[in-house]
C-alpha positions as CSV (number, residue, x, y, z in Angstrom):
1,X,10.1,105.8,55.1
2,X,12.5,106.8,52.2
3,X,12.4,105.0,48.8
4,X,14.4,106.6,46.3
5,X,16.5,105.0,43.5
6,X,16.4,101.4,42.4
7,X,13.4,99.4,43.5
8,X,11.8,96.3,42.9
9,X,8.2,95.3,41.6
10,X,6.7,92.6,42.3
11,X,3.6,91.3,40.2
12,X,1.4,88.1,41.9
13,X,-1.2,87.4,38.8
14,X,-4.1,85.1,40.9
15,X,-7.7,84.7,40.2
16,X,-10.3,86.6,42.5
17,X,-11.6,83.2,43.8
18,X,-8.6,82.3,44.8
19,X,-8.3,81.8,48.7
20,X,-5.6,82.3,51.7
21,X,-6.9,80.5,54.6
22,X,-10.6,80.8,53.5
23,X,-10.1,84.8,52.8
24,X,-9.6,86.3,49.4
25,X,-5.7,85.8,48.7
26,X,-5.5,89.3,47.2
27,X,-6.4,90.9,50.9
28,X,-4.1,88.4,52.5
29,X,-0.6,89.5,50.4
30,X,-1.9,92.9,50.8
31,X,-2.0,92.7,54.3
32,X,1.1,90.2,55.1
33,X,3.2,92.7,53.1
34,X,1.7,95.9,55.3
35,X,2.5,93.6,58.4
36,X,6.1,93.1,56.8
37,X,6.8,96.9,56.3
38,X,6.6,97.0,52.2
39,X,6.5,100.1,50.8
40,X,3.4,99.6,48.8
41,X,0.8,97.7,47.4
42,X,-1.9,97.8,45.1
43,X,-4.6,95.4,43.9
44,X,-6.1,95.8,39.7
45,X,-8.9,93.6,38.8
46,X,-9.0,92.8,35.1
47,X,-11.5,92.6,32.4
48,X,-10.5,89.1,31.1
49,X,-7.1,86.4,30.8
50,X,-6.3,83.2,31.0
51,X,-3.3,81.6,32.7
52,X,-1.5,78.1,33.1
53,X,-4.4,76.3,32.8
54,X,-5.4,78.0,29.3
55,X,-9.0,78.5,30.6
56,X,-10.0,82.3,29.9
57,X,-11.6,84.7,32.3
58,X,-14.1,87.1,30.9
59,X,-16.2,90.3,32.4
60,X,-18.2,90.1,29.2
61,X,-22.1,90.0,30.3
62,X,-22.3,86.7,28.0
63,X,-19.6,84.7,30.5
64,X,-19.8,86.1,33.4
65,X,-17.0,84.7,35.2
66,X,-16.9,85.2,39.2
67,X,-12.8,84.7,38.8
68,X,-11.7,87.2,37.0
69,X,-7.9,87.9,36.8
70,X,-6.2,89.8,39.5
71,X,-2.9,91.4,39.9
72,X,-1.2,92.3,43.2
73,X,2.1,95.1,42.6
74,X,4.6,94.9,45.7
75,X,7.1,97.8,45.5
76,X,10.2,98.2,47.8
77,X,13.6,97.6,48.0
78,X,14.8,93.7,46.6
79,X,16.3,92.4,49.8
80,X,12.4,93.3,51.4
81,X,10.0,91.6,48.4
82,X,12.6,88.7,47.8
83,X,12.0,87.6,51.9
84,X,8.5,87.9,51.0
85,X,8.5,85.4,48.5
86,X,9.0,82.4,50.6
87,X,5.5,83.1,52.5
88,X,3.9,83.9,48.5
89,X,5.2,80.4,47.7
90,X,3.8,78.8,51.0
91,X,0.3,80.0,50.9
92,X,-1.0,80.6,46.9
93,X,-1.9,77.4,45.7
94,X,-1.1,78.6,42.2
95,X,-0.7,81.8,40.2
96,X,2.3,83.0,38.4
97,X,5.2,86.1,40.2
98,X,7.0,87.9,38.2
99,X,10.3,90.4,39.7
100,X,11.7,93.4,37.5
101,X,13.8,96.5,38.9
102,X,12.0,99.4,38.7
103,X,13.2,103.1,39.4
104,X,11.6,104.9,42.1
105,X,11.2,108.8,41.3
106,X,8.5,109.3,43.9
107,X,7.4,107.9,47.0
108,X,5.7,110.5,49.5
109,X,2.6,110.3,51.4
110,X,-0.4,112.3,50.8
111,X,0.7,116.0,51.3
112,X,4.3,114.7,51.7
113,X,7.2,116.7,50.2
């Protein structure tokens, strides 16, 4: 699969305890969007945040926090993330998506050319 040029990220900011149908909802966008064909995905954990509710997530040893922030990256073309928004919108029960265009100047598998 090509992608070259003008792309899309998507950024779904969620807390690790948050849940898809009893699993972790980071697994279950990463693996709706492999089902769906997008180009890639990747999960980072962070160290501490806070969100709409203004309550902040820590790793620090003192507050140890077993939610700590998580962001999930879609990349691919926009007509591909923005029909994967509906399902986002159906299944997280909260969270905050974000869409900016990005420019693709490399997308090969391992090895690839």
């Amino acid at each position: 699969m090509q992608l070259n040029g003008t792309a899309v990220l998507a950024r779904v900011f969620l807390g690790e305890s948050d849940k898809v149908h009893g699993r972790p909802a980071y697994a279950a966008i990463v693996e709706e969007a492999r089902r769906r064909g997008i180009r890639g995905a990747t999960v980072l954990r962070g160290i501490m945040g806070f969100g709409a509710g203004s309550r902040i997530h820590s790793a620090a040893i003192l507050r140890l926090s077993e939610d700590l922030p998580i962001v999930v990256e879609l990349v691919d073309e926009e007509a591909r993330i923005r029909g994967f928004l509906p399902w986002l919108g159906e299944v997280l029960g909260g969270g905050l998506v974000t869409l900016e265009k990005v420019e693709v100047v490399r997308y090969t598998a391992e090895g690839g050319a």
